[in-house]
C-alpha positions in Angstrom: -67.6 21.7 4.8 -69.9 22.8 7.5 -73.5 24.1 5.8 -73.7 27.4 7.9 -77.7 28.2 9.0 -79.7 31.4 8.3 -83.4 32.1 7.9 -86.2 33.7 6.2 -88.7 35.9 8.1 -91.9 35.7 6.7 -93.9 37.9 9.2 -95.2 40.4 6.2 -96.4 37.4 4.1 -98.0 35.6 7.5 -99.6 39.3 8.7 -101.2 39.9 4.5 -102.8 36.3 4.7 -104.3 37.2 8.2 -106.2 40.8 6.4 -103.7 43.3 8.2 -101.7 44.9 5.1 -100.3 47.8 7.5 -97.4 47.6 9.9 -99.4 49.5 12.6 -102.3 46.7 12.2 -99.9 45.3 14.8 -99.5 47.9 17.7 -103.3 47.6 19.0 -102.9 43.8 19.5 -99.6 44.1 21.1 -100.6 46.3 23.2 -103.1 44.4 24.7 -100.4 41.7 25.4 -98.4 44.3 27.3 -96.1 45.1 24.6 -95.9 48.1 23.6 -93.5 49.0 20.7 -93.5 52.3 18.4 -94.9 52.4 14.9 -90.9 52.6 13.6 -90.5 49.6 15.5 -93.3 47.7 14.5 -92.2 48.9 11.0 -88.6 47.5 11.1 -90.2 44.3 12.4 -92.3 43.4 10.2 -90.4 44.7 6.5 -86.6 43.9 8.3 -85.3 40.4 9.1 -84.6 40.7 12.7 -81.7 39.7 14.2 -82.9 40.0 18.0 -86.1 38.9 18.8 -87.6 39.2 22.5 -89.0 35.9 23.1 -92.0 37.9 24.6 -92.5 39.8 21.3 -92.6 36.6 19.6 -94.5 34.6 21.5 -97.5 38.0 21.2 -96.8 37.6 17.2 -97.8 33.9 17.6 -100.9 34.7 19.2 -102.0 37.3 17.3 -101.9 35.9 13.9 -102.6 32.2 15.3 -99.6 30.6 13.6 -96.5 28.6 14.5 -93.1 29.3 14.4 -92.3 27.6 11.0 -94.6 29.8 9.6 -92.9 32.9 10.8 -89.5 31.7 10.5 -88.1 29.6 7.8 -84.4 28.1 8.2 -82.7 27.6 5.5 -78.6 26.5 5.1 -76.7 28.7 2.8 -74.3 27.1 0.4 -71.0 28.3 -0.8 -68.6 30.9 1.0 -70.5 34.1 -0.3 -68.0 36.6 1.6 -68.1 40.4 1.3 -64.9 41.2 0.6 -63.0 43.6 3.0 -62.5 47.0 2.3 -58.9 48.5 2.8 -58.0 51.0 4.9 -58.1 54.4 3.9 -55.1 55.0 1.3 -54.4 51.5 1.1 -56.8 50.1 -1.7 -54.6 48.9 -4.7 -54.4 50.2 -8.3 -56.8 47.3 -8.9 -59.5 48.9 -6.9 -61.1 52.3 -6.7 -59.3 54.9 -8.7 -56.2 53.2 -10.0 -53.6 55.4 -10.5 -55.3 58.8 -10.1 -54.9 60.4 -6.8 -56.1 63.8 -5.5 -54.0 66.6 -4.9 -53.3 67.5 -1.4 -54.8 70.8 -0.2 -51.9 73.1 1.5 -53.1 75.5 4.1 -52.1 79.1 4.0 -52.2 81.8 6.2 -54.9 84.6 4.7 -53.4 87.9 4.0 -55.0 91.1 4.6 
């Protein structure tokens, strides 16, 4: 079996043992690098994993905090098939799932009378 790879972003940890404890510690010194980026962004950076990562916005992260890659991003190989298993269509989950046998009533549209 194939060990698939995924990784741990560690820019929160990296930026608290660097003094900056706030996300927006980070918009000054990107800035000056040419980047600029909103505080919402910077947020989602820094407390999200990101999944797409301008090579431009990392290389600035580098400099900033004067650390390398492996201390920004950790790979790791996950074991196991840990699947989410897939929902069914609406009406078609099984008696198994959701409500079992209970099903709602349908609502019948009539015409009002005045």
């Amino acid at each position: 079996m194939v060990a698939k790879l995924d990784y741990h972003w560690h820019l929160r940890k990296v930026m608290a043992d660097r003094g900056m404890f706030s996300t927006t510690d980070l918009i000054p010194p990107l800035k000056e690098r040419g980047i600029s980026l909103s505080s919402s962004q910077v947020y989602r950076l820094v407390v999200e994993r990101p999944e797409r990562l301008s090579l431009k916005i990392l290389m600035a992260l580098l400099d900033i905090l004067d650390c390398t890659m492996d201390d920004l991003i950790e790979p790791i190989a996950v074991t196991g098939s840990a699947k989410k298993p897939k929902k069914a269509a609406v009406g078609g989950t099984t008696a198994a799932e959701g409500i079992g046998d209970l099903r709602p009533k349908r609502a019948r549209i009539r015409g009002v009378d005045r």
